[in-house]
N, C-alpha and C positions, 0 to 999 in steps of 0.2 A: 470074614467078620468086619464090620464098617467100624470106624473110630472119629468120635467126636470130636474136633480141635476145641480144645479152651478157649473160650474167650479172654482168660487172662493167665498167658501160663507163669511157669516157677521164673523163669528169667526176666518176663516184662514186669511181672508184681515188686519183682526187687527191685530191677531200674524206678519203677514209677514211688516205689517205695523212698528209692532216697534223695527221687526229686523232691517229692514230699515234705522229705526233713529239712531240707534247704532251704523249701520254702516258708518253711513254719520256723525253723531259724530265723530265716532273714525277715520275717515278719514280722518276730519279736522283738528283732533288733533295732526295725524301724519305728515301731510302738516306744521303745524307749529314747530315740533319737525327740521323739516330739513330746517326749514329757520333757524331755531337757530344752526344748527351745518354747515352749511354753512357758517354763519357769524362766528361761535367760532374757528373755525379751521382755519389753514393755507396751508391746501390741497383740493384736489378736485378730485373726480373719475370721467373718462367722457369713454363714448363707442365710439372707432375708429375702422376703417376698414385696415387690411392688405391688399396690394397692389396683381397682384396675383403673382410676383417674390418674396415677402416674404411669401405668403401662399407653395410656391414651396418650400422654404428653411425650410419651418418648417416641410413638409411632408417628406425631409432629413433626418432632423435633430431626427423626431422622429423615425425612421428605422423601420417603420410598416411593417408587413406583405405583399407578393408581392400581390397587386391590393388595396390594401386598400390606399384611397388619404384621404384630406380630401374637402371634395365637397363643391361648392356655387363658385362666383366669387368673390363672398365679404364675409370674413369672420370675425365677431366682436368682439373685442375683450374689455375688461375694462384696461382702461390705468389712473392709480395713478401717479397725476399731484403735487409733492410738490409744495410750496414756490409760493402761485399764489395770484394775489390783490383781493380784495374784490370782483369786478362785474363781475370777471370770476368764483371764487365759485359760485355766487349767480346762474350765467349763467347754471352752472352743476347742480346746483339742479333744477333749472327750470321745468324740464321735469317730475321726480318726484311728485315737487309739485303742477306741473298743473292737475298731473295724480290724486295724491288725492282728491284735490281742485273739480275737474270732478265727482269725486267717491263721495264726500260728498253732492255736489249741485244735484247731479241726484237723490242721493239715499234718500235727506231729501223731493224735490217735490216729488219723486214717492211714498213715503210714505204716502205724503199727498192726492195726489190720493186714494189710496188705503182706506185711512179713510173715503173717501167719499161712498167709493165702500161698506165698512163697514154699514154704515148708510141707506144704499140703498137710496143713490143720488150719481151716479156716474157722470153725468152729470152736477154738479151743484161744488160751491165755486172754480172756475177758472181750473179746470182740466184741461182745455186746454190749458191755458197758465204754469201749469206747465207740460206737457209733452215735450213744446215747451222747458221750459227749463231742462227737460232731453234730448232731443234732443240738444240742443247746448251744453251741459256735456260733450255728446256721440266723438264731435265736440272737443270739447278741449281736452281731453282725450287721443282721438284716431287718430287725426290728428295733433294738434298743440305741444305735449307732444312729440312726436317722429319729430318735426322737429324741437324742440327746444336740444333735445338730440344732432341730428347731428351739430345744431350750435355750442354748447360746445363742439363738437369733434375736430370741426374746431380750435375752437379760444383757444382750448386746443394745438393743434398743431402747429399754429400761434406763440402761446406764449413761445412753446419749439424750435421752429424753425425748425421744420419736413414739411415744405410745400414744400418743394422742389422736381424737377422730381425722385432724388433720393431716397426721403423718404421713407422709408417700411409702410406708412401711406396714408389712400387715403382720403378724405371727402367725406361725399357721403350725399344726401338730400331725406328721405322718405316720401312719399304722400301716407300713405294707402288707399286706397280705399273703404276695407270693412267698416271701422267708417262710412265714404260718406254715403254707402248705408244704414248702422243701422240707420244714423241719418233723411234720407230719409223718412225711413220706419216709425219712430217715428212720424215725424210731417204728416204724413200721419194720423195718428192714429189720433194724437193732432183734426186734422183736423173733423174728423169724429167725435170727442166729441165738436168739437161747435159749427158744426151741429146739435149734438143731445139735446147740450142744449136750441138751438134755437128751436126745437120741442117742447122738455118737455115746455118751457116757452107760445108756442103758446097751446099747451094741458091745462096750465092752465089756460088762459086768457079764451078757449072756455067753461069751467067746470064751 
């Protein structure tokens, strides 16, 4: 009789398990590392885009080679905001700290998945409800993280006074896409283990 190997058996689910937590640890810990230099400082770094009449002057300015431009219509740049109040710092780390905050809350439920997967109950102690919140991780991460970025770009610029037609600065607002579909796919999954828990529970009512 042939025998399948796991793709993930009871020993690698638990190493990878408690990679997982370490890394959802240490992501939280970074998350709060930048609310604290957020509030201690009195500057701010936020991502803006060059207009393309400043991307043209910079591809002057750098006297590259004949053909060599530099490409995109939007080109991003880190712009160091001194002397800014509080709830525009906070604003600039935002994106940061939701990106950790994302990394720690995916990475501490998928862990806990995987313990179960360990145990051989993968179906069983709420799997599904935490895939659901890897999936909204996935969400905050990779969708709310980069649109809180452009908001600080904005209110970066607002607050130096570059919003004008003339600015070499433009705002720009990103909706990735690809997060949409990870997150999709995820609560797909999700979906498929509370089905399967609803099984294994009617398997053990018939036993």
């Amino acid at each position: 009789m042939s025998t399948t190997k796991p793709v993930l058996g009871p020993r690698s689910a638990g190493a990878h398990a408690l990679l997982l937590a370490f890394v959802g640890v240490g992501a939280a810990i970074v998350a709060l590392v930048l609310v604290w230099l957020a509030v201690s400082r009195d500057a701010a770094d936020v991502t803006v885009f060059l207009t393309n009449q400043a991307r043209l002057d910079v591809d002057a300015g750098l006297d590259l080679p004949a053909g060599a431009v530099l490409l995109g219509d939007l080109v991003g740049v880190d712009l160091h905001v001194p002397d800014v109040p509080l709830g525009l710092r906070l604003l600039a780390a935002a994106s940061s700290v939701l990106l950790f905050l994302s990394i720690a809350a995916g990475a501490l439920a998928l862990a806990q998945v995987l313990r179960s997967v360990r145990v051989g109950r993968p179906f069983a102690g709420g799997s599904s409800t935490r895939l659901q919140v890897v999936a909204a991780s996935v969400l905050v991460g990779g969708v709310l993280a980069p649109m809180a970025r452009d908001a600080a770009g904005f209110a970066a610029l607002d607050h130096l006074g570059l919003t004008g037609e003339d600015a070499p600065f433009l705002a720009q607002l990103t909706i990735p896409l690809t997060p949409l579909l990870l997150a999709v796919a995820v609560l797909g999954i999700a979906e498929a283990f509370r089905r399967g828990a609803l099984l294994a529970d009617d398997v053990v009512g018939l036993v």
